[in-house]
C-alpha positions in Angstrom: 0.0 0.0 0.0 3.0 2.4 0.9 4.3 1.5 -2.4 1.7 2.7 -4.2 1.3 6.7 -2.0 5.2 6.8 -3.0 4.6 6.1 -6.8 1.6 8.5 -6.9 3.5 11.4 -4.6 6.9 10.7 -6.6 4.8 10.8 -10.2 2.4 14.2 -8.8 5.6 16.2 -7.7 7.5 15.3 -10.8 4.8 16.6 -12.8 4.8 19.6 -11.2 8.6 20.2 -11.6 7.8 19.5 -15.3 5.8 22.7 -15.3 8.3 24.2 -13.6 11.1 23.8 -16.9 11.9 20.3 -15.5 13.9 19.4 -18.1 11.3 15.4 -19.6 14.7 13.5 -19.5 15.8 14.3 -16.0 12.0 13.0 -14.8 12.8 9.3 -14.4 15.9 10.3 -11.7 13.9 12.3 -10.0 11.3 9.7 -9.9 13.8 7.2 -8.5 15.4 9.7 -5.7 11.7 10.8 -4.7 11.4 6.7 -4.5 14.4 6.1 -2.1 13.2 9.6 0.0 9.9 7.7 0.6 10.8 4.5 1.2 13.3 5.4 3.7 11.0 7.5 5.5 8.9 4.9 5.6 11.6 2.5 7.1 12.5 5.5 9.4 8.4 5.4 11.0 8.4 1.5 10.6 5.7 1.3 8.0 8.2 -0.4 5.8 9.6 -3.6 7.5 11.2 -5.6 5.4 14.2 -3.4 4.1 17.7 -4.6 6.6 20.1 -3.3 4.1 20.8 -0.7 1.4 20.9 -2.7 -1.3 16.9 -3.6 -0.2 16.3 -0.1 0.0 17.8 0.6 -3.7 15.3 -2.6 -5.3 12.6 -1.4 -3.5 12.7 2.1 -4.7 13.8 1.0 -8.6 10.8 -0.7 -8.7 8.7 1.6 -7.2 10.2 4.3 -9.6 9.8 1.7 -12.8 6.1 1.0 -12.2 5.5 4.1 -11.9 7.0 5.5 -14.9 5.9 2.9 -17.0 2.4 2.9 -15.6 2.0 7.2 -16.6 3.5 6.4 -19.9 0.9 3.8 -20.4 -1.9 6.0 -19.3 -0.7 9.1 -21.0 -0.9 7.1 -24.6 -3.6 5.6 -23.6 -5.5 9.1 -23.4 -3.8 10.5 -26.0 -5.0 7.5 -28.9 -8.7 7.9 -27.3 -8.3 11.4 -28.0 -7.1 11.6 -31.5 
């Protein structure tokens, strides 16, 4: 569930830095250090459990950061081919 709050905060705020002259190819870093922010706050208030090391930390926060990047992409040409 955590996962998901991360992947929607990290995907909202890096739209909003896009408005802000984010440059579209520096979006899936900041995706991915939004990603390891959140899931190590969440380790830090213990709603994350099962991350011991760094290198769990590091999966856990690729993967969040893939989903959702590939998941807004999906959506985005998804709404864009039912609109044209």
């Amino acid at each position: 569930m955590i996962e998901t709050i991360i992947g929607i905060l990290s995907a909202l705020i890096v739209q909003g830095l896009k408005k802000i002259k984010l440059p579209t190819k520096y979006a899936p870093i900041v995706v991915f250090i939004l990603a390891v922010i959140g899931v190590a706050i969440a380790r830090v208030f213990g709603i994350v459990t099962d991350i011991t090391t760094l290198s769990a930390l590091l999966f856990k926060a690729l993967g969040i950061a893939g989903a959702t990047a590939l998941t807004y992409d999906q959506i985005k040409a998804l709404l864009i081919e039912k609109t044209t």
